[in-house]
N, C-alpha and C positions, 0 to 999 in steps of 0.2 A: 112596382111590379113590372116584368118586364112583359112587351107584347110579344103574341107568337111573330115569330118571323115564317112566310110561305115563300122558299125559295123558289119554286116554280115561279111563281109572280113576279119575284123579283127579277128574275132571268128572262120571263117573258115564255116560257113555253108550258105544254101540256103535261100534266103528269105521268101522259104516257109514253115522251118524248125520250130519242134514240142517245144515243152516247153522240153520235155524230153531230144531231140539233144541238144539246145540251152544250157543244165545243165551238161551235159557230152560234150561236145567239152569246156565250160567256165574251166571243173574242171582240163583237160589236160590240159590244157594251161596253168591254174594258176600255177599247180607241176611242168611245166616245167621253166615258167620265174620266179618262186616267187624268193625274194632277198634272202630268204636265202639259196636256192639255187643255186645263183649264186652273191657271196658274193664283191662286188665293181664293178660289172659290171654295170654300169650306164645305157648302152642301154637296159639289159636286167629290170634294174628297171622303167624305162618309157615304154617299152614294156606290161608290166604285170598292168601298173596304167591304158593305153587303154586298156586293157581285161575286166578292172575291169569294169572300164564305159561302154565298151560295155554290160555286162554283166548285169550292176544296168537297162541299159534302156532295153534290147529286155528282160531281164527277169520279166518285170514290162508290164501285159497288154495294160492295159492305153498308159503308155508311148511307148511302142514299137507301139501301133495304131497310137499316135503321129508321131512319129518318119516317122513311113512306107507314112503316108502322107504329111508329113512339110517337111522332111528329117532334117537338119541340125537348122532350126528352130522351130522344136519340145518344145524347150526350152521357147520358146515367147509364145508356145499354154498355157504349164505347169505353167507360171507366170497368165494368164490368169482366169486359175482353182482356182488357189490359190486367187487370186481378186476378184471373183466373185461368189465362191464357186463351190461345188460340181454339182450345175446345169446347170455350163455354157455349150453352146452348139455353137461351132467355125461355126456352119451356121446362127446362129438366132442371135438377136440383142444386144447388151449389156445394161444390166442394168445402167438406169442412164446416156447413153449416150455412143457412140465407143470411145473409146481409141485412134483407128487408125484415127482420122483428119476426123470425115465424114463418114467413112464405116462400115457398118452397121455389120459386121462379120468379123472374122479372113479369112475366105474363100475369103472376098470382096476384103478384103489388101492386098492378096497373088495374086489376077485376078487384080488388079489394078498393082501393079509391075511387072508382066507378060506381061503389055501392054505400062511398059515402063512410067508408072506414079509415081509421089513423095507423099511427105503426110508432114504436118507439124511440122519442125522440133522445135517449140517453146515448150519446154518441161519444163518451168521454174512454178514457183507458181501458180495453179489451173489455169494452160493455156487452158486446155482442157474446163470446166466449171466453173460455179460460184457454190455457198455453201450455204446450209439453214441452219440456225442456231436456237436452241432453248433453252431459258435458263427459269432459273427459276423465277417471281416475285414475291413476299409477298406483299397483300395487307391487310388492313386491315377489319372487319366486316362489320365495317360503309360502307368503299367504297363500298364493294361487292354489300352494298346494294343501297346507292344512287349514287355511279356511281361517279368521279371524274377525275382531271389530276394528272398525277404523272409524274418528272423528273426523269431520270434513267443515269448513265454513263454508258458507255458498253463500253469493252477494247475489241476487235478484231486484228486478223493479217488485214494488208493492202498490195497490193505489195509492195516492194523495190523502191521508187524513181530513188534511184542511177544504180541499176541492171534490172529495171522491170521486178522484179519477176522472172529472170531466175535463182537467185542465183553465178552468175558468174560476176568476176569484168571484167572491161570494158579493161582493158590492156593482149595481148595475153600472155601466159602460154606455157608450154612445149609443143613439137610435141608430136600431139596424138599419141600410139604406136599402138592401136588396124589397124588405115588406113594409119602410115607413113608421115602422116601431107596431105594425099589428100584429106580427108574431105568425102570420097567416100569408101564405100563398096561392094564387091563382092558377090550376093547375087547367093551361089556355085552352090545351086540346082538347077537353071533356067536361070544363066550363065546371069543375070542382073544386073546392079549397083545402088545400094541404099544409100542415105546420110549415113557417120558413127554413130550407134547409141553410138556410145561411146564419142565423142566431138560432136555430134549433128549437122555434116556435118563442122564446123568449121577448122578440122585441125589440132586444137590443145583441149590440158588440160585445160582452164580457171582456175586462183587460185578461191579460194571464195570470192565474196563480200565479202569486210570489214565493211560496216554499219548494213546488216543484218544477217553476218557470214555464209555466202552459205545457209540458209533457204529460199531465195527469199521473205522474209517477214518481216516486220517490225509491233510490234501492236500498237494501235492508237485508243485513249478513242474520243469518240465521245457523245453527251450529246442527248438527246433525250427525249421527250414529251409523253407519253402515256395516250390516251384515254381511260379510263376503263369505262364502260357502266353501266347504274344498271341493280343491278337481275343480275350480274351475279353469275355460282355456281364456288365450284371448280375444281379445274383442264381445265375449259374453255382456250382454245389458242386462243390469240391474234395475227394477223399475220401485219408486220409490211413491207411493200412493198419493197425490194432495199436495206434494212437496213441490212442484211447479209456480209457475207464474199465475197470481192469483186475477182475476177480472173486480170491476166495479161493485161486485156483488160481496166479491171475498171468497166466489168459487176456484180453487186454485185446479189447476190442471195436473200432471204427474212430471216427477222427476226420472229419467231414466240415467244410468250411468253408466259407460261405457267402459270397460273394464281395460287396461294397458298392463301388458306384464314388464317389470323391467327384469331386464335377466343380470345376474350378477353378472360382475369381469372375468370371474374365473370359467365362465361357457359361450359360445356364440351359437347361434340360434342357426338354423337352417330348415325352413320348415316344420314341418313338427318334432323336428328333433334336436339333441343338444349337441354338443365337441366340444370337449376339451382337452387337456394334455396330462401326463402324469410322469415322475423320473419314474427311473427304473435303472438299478443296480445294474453294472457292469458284470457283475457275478454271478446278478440271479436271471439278466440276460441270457449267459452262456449258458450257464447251467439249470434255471427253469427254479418255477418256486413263487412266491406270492408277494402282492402291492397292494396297500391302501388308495382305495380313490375314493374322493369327494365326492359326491352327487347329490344334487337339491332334494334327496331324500333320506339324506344322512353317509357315514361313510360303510362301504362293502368291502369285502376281499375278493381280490381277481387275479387269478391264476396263470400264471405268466410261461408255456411252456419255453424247454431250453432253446438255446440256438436266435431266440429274440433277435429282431432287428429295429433298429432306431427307429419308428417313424410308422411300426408295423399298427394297422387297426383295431380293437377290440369293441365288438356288441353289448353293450350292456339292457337288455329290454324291458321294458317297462320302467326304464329310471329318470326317464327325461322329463318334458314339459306335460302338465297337464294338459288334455284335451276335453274336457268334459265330461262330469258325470266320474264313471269309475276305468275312461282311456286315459293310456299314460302314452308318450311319445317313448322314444328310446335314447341312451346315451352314447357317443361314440369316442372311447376312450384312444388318445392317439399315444405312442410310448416313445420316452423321450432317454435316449441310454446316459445315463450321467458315468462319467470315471474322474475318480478323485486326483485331485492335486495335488497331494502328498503322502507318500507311503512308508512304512515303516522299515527295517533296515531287513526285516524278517521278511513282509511281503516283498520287498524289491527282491531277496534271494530266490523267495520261490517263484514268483514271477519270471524270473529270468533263467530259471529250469523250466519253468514250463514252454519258455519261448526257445529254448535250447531243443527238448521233445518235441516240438511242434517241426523247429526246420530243420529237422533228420527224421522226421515223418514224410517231410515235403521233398528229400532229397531222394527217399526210397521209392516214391511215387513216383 
């Protein structure tokens, strides 16, 4: 077991001492034991490494607040910080659920071993809770829009069979060193005993499972059905009940699935709308009249007045990309004037009366 360390004492000042003392008692000390002034002497070199640590915590706000109220468990506040970010707050609740088995704060865990209570020492693969997971799916246009099933495999961690997710094989290991092999801890500051958190009250060191390598996890493709609804847009999440990453318990968390539209090649996406392109007779250009266009909801007719020019834009509304529910995006038809390659001996005649009429119309003008 380890003793508490009082860095005041070690430092040499009061507990109520300034940043200032606290930086001038660290700096004698340091010239006094540092190794190279006092060259092979081994106590004076472990001497000077507790200055140092005293020195990193009561010179560090944060942590000497730590400190001055956890004492010796400071350390468990600071891993806390670091988990949960900069806004954790050791009286208020933990994001996502306590850490500590049930208690709602660092405060609550420190009043519950004060009264002589334990806490759960199952510390193996997502013992504490289960795990939501979201990945990605690609569906296609069509589905988006009439709605379908799709099969999917999903490869997830599952606990360990062999270890139940603690990560530790099932034959004992070395005596733990931190408790001696008592399985029990001295918890210095409030003169209590608490399971070892270092073999996890057991005693000793467990080697690692050998089937899931001390990960406590094994993964496990699992086949799955999903219901895609129509109308839907994308990025819509599907959520899949229990389908997530399971805990040590076999509580699995939810699946969500993130919906990706791919659009076919014959459209290009532009916000919530579609474009694409369509020929268009040279005749029925001039002269107006009607074209089949594609659209991801089947093919329509659209009405081409005469006079067309190559390039000109058409609305088509409500044909483009689902948006959710019963919104549709629009499609934007762009016309593309095709004239043939080859013509017959009859159109070349009429053609070239009409191009005869055209420039002795252009010469009376």
């Amino acid at each position: 077991m380890r003793d508490y360390k009082d860095y005041y004492a070690i430092l040499g000042v009061s507990r109520d001492a300034t940043e200032k003392e606290i930086k001038a008692a660290y700096r004698k000390l340091a010239r006094q034991y540092h190794p190279d002034v006092n060259p092979g002497d081994r106590t004076a070199e472990e001497k000077f490494k507790e200055i140092n640590e005293a020195y990193q915590v009561l010179s560090d706000p944060e942590k000497r607040a730590a400190y001055d109220r956890y004492g010796e468990q400071w350390q468990a506040y600071q891993r806390m910080r670091e988990q949960y970010g900069d806004n954790f707050d050791p009286n208020a609740g933990f994001p996502g659920g306590s850490p500590f088995g049930g208690f709602g704060s660092f405060s609550e865990f420190i009043e519950n071993l004060l009264r002589g209570g334990g806490f759960d020492t199952d510390f193996g693969f997502q013992s504490q809770m289960s795990r939501d997971v979201e990945q990605v799916l690609e569906i296609s246009l069509e589905e988006a829009i009439r709605g379908g099933k799709r099969t999917i495999q999903l490869t997830l961690p599952d606990p360990c069979p062999d270890c139940r997710g603690t990560g530790r094989a099932n034959q004992k290991g070395r005596t733990c060193p931190a408790c001696g092999g008592s399985g029990r801890r001295r918890f210095a500051m409030f003169g209590v005993e608490m399971p070892c958190d270092e073999c996890n009250g057991t005693g000793y060191v467990a080697s690692p499972c050998p089937k899931c390598r001390g990960r406590g996890a094994v993964n496990r493709t699992r086949t799955l059905t999903v219901n895609i609804p129509p109308g839907v847009a994308d990025g819509t999440r599907l959520r899949l009940a229990g389908e997530g990453v399971a805990d040590a318990h076999g509580r699995r968390g939810d699946l969500y699935l993130k919906l990706k539209i791919h659009i076919d090649p014959r459209y290009e996406r532009k916000g919530d709308d579609l474009y694409t392109e369509v020929d268009v007779n040279y005749l029925t250009a001039i002269l107006g009249g009607e074209v089949e266009v594609p659209t991801p909801h089947g093919k329509v007719t659209m009405k081409v007045p005469s006079g067309t020019q190559s390039g000109t834009r058409f609305r088509l509304t409500g044909k483009g990309l689902p948006l959710g529910g019963q919104r549709l995006g629009d499609l934007y038809v762009r016309t593309r004037i095709t004239v043939p390659k080859h013509l017959s001996p009859r159109e070349r005649q009429l053609l070239e009366q009409l191009r005869s009429l055209s420039q002795a119309q252009e010469v009376k003008a």
